[in-house]
C-alpha positions as CSV (number, residue, x, y, z in Angstrom):
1,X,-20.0,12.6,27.0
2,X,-19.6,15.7,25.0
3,X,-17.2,17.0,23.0
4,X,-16.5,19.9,21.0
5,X,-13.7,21.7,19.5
6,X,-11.9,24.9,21.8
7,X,-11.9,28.0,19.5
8,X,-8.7,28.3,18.0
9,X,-9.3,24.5,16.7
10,X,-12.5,25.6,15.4
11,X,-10.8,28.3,13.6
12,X,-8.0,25.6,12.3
13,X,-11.1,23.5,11.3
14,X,-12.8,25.8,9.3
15,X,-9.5,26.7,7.1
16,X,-8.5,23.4,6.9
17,X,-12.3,22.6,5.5
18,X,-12.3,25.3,3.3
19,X,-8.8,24.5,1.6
20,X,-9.9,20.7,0.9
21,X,-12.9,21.2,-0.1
22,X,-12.1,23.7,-2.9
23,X,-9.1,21.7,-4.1
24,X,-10.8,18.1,-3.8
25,X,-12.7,18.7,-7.0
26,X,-15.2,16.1,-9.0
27,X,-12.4,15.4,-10.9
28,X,-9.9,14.8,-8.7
29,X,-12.6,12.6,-7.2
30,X,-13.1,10.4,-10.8
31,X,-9.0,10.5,-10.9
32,X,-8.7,8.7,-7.9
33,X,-11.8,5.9,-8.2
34,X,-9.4,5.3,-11.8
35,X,-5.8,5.4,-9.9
36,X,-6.4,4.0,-6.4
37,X,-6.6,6.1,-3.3
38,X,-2.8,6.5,-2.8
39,X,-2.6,9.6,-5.1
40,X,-0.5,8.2,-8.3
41,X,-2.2,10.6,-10.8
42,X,-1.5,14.2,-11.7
43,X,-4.1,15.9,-10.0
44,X,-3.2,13.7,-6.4
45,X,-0.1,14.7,-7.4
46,X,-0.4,18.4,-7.9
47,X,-3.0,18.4,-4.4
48,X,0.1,16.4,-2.6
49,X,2.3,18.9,-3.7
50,X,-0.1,21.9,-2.3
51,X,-0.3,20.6,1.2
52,X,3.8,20.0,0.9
53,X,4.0,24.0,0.4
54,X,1.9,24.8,2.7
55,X,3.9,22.3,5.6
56,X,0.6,20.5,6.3
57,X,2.1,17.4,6.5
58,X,3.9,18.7,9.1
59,X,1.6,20.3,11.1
60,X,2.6,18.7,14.5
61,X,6.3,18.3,14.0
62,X,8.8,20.3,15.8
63,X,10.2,23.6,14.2
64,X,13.4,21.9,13.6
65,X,13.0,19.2,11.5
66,X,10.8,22.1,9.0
67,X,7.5,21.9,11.2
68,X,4.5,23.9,12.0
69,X,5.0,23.4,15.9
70,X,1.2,23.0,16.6
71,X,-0.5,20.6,18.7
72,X,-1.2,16.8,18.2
73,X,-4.9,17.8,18.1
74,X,-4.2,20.1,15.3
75,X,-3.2,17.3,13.3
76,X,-5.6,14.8,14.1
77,X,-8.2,17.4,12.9
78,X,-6.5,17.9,9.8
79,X,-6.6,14.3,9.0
80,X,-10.2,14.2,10.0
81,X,-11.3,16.8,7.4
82,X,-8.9,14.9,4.8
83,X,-10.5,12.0,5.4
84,X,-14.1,13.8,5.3
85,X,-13.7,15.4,2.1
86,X,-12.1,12.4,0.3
87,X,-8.9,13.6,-0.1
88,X,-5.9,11.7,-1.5
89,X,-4.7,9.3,1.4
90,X,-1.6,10.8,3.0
91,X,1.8,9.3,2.3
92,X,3.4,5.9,4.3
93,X,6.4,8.5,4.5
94,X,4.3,10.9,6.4
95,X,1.7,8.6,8.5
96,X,4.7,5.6,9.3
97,X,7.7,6.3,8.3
98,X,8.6,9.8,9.4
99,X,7.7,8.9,13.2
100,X,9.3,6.0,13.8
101,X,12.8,8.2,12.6
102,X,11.1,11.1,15.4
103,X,11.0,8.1,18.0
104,X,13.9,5.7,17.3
105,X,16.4,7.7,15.0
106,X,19.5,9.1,16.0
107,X,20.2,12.5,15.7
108,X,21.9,12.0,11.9
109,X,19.3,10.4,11.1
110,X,16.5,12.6,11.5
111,X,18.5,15.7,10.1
112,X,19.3,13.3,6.8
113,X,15.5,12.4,6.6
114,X,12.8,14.8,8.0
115,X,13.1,17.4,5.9
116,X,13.1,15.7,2.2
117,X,10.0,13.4,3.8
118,X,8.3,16.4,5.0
119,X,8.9,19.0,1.8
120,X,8.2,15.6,-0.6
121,X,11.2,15.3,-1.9
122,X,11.7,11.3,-1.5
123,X,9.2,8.8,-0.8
124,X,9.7,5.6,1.2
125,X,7.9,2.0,0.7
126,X,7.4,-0.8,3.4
127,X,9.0,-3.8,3.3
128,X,7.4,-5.8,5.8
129,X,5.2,-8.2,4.6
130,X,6.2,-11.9,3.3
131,X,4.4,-15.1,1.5
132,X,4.8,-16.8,4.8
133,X,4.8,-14.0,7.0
134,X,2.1,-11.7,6.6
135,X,-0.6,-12.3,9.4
136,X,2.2,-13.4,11.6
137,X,5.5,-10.7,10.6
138,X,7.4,-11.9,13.4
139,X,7.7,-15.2,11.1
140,X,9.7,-13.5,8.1
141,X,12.6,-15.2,6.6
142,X,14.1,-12.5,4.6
143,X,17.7,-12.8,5.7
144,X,20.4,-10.2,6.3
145,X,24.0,-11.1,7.0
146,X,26.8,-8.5,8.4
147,X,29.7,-8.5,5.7
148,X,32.1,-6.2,7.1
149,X,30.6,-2.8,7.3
150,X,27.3,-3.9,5.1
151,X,24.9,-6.1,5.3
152,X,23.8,-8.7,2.4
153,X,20.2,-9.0,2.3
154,X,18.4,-11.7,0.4
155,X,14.7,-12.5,0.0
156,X,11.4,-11.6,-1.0
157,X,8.2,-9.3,0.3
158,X,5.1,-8.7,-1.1
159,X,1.9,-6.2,-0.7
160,X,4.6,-3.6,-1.2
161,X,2.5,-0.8,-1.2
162,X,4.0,2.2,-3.2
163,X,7.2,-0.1,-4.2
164,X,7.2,0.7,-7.8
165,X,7.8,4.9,-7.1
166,X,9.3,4.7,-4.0
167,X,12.5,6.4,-3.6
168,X,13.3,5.0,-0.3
169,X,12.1,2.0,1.5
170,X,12.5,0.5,4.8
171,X,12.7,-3.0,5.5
172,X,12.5,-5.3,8.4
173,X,15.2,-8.7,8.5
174,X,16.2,-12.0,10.0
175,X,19.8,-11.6,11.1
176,X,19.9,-13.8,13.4
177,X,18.0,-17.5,13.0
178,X,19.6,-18.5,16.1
179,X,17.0,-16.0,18.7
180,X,13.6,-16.6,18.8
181,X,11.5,-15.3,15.9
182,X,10.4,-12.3,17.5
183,X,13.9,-11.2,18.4
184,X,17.0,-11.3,16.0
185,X,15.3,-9.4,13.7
186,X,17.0,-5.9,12.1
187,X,15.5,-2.5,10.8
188,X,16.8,-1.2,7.2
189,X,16.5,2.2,5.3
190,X,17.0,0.6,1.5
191,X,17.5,2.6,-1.4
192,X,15.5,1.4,-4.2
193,X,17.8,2.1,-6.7
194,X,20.3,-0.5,-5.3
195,X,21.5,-3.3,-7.3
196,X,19.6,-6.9,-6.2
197,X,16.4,-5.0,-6.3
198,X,13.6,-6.2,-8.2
199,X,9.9,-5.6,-8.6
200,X,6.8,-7.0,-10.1
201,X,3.7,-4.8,-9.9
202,X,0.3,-6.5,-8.3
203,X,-3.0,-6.4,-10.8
204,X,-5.6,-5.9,-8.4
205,X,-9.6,-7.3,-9.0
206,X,-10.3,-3.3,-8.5
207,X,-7.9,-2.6,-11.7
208,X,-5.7,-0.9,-9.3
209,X,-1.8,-1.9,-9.2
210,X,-0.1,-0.1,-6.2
211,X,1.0,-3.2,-4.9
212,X,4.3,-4.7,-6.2
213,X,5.7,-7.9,-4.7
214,X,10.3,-6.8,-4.4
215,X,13.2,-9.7,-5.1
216,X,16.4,-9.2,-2.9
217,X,19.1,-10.7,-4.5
218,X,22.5,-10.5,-2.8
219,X,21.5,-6.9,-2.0
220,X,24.2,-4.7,-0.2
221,X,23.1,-2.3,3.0
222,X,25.4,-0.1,4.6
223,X,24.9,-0.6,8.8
224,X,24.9,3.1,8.6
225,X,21.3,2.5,7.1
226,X,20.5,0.5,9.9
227,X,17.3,1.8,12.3
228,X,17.5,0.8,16.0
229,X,20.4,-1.6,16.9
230,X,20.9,-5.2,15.8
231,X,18.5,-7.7,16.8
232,X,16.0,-5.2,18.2
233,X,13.9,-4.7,14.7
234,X,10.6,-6.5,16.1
235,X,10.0,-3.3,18.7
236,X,10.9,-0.2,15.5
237,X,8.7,-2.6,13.4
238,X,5.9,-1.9,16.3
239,X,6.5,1.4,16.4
240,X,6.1,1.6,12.3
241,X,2.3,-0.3,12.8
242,X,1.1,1.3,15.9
243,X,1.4,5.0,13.5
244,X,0.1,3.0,10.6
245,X,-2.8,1.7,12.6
246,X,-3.8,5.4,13.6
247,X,-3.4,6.5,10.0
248,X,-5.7,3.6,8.5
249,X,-8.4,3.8,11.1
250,X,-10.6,5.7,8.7
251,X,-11.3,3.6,5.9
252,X,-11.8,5.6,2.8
253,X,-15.1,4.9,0.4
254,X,-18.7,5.0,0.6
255,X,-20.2,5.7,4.6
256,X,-22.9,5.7,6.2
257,X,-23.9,9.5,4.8
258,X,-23.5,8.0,1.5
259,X,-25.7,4.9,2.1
260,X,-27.9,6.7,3.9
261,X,-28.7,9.0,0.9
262,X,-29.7,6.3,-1.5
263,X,-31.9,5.1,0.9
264,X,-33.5,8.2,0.4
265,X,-33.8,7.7,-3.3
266,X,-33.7,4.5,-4.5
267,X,-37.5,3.3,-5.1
268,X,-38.0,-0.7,-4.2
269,X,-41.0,-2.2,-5.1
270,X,-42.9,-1.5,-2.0
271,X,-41.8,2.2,-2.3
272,X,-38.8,4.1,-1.1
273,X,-36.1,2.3,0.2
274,X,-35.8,4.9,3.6
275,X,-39.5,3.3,4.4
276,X,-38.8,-0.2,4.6
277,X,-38.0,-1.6,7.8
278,X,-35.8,-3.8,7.0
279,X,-33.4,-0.7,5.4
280,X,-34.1,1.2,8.3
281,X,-32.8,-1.6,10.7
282,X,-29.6,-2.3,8.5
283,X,-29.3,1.6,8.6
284,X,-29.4,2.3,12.3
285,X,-27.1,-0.7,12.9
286,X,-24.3,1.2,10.7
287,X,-25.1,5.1,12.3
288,X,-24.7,3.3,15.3
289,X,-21.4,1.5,14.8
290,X,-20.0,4.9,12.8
291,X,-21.0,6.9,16.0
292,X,-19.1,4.3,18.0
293,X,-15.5,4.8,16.0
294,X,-16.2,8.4,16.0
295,X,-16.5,8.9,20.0
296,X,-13.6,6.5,20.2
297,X,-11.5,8.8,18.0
298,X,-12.8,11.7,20.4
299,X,-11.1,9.8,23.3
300,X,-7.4,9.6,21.1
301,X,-7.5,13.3,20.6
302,X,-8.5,13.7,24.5
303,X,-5.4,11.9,24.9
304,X,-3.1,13.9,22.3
305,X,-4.4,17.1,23.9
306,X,-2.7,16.0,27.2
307,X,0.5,15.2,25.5
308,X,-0.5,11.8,25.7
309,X,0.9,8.8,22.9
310,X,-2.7,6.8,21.9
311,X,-1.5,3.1,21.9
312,X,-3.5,-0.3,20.8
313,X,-6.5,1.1,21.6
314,X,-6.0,2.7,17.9
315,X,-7.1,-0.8,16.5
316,X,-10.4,-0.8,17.3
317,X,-11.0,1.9,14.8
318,X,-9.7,-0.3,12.1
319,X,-11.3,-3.4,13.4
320,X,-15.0,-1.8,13.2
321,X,-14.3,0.7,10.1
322,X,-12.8,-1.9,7.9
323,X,-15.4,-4.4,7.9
324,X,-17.9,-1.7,8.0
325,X,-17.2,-0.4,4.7
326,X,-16.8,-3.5,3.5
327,X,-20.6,-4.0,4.4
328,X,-22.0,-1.1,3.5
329,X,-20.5,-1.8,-0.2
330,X,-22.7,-5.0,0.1
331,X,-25.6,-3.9,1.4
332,X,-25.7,-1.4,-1.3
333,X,-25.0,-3.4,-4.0
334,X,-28.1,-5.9,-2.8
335,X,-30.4,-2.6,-2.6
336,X,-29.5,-1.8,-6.5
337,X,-30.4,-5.2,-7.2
338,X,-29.7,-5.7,-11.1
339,X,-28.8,-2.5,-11.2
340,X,-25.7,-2.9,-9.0
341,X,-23.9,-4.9,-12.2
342,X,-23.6,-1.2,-13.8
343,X,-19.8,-0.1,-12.9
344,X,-20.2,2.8,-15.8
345,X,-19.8,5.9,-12.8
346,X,-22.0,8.0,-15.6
347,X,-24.7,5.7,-14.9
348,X,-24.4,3.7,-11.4
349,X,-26.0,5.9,-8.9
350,X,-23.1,8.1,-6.6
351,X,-20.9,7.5,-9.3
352,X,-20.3,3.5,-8.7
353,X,-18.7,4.3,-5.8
354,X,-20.8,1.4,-4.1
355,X,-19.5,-1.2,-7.4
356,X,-16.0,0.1,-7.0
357,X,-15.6,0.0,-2.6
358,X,-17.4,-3.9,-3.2
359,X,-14.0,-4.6,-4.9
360,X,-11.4,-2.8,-3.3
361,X,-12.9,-3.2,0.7
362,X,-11.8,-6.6,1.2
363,X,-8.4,-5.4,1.2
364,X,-8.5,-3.0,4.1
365,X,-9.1,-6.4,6.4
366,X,-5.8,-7.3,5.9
367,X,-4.0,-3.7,5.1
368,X,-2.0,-3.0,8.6
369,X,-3.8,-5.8,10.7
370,X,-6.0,-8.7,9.7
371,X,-9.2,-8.8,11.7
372,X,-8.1,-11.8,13.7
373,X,-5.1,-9.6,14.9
374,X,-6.3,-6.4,15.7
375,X,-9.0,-8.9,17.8
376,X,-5.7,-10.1,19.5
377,X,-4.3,-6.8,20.5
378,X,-7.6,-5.6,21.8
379,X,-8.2,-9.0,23.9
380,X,-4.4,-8.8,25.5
381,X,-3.5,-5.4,25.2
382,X,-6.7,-3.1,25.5
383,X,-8.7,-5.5,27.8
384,X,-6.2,-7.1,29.6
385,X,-7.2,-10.7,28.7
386,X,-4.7,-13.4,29.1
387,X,-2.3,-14.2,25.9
388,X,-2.7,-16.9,23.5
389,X,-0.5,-19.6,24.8
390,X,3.0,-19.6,22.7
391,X,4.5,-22.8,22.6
392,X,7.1,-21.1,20.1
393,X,7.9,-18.1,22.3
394,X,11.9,-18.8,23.5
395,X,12.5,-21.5,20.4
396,X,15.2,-20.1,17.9
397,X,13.8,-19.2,14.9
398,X,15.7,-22.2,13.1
399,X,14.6,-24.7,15.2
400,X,10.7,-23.6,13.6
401,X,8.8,-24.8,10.9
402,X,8.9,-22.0,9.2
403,X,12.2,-21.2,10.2
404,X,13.8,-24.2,8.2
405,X,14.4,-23.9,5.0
């Protein structure tokens, strides 16, 4: 197989390349090892607001709605050379949010969102997650009952990512117990700013804090906020984590490039770490699993060139990069030996990027898809291996376990 770009997307490589790479500066670098990935301080900030201008963001979306019209593969390679240079991580609004309104939302919608997502001028969390229902959404217990024209949500989610600036959020709820647990379920667009909302920021091992767990209490949701009709939640949900899934595929840190170059000049006490065999091995194992995600990633922009929408086949991605980088961080760190306790990024070779991905890699194995999930979807859904048997599948959701409160 053989693959390589068609002129004009050469030509939207190269000034995509050059833009990043002059603005993704050393210290915009050291500003986002302090702040977390997700672009919180000024100079994130001030780079998001650069690609806003220039209606990157929007680089495949449709005139209308304030976009650049291009191609699908446009996009995909601007991601790519985000991604390569380090780049703040791009918004949930942009990567999950903004599509599923494309997909599911009705006309009003899309006019009354698009455009402020796309220019930056709100910014949406995502209330999926639960204490009891994070592996397994489907078993949330966050309730919403109809009250005339609104709805009265009560409840709790947590891993909110983004909840503590968010504008906007969306939110997935049980409004009917009654239907089995993958059905009953309702879409939300929440204001954050809405009384019955509270939220307690997440102290991370890694010293970040982007995380915030959110209270609902007796918290009031016009239907005209609602995404998708009533009781068909589970499928816009879906919709939300299949883009997500796409987004997250390329776990940000340390790679293979990077681990490969203190190889080349890290000194163990038979000599260079590049000439031990054992490196070597460890080495070629990780070139070869990086060259596997990125011919994989060649096949999803085959398909977006053909007008084609990727599907589950976007999890192995985040399956293989995910735990990946979460070895390479501790293979590293067992190649500095002692020297792997220094976190000081003026000391730690490469800046203790290696000390700081050890911390904050974990995460990504659970971040849009646990391992043993993603393994799921691939079995059933990629392969076409049979399901895991559901004794649970056309039981109401009150009738559960879980579902009892």
């Amino acid at each position: 197989m053989r693959y390589a770009d068609a002129p004009e997307q050469q030509a939207w490589r190269q000034e995509v390349r050059r833009f990043v790479r002059r603005h993704v500066t050393p210290a915009l670098r050291a500003e986002l090892r302090a702040h977390g990935n997700e672009g919180e301080g000024p100079l994130a900030r001030a780079f998001h607001r650069q690609i806003f201008d220039k209606g990157w963001w929007g680089i495949a979306w449709p005139m209308e709605f304030g976009g650049l019209g291009k191609s699908a593969v446009a996009q995909y390679i601007f991601v790519e050379e985000m991604e390569a240079a380090g780049a703040p991580a791009m918004r949930l609004s942009i990567t999950s949010v903004a599509p599923t309104i494309r997909r599911v939302g009705t006309e009003a919608q899309k006019e009354r969102w698009l455009r402020p997502i796309l220019h930056g001028e709100i910014d949406f969390a995502i209330g999926y997650s639960e204490p009891d229902a994070g592996t397994d959404l489907a078993a949330l217990k966050t309730r919403a009952v109809l009250d005339g024209d609104e709805w009265v949500v009560n409840g709790q989610k947590i891993w909110t990512s983004g909840a503590h600036r968010a504008d906007w959020a969306i939110l997935v709820a049980r409004s009917d117990p009654q239907a089995p647990k993958h059905k009953g379920i309702t879409f939300f667009f929440l204001d954050m700013r809405s009384p019955g909302i509270e939220v307690r920021r997440i102290k991370q091992i890694s010293g970040g804090s982007n995380f915030s767990e959110v209270y609902f209490t007796d918290l009031r949701i016009p239907d005209a906020q609602r995404l998708g009709r009533a009781g068909d939640g589970w499928g816009v949900a879906i919709t939300t984590l299949m883009n997500e899934r796409v987004a997250s595929g390329d776990i940000r840190g340390p790679d293979f490039e990077e681990l490969f170059s203190l190889a080349r000049t890290l000194e163990l006490e038979d000599g260079p770490a590049i000439r031990n065999a054992a490196v070597r091995e460890r080495l070629a194992d990780f070139y070869v699993r990086t060259q596997g995600v990125r011919w994989s990633r060649f096949r999803t922009m085959t398909a977006l060139s053909r007008g084609e929408t990727p599907g589950p086949e976007n999890s192995i991605g985040k399956l293989v990069n995910a735990a990946k980088a979460q070895d390479i961080a501790a293979f590293a760190m067992d190649l500095l030996d002692m020297g792997g306790m220094v976190s000081d990024p003026e000391l730690a070779p490469m800046r203790a990027a290696f000390q700081d991905a050890l911390l904050y890699t974990p995460g990504g194995r659970i971040a849009a898809g646990t391992d043993e999930i993603l393994k799921n979807i691939i079995a059933e859904r990629v392969l076409g291996l049979p399901a895991d048997i559901r004794v649970d599948k056309d039981l109401p959701f009150s009738e559960l376990p879980t579902g009892k409160r």
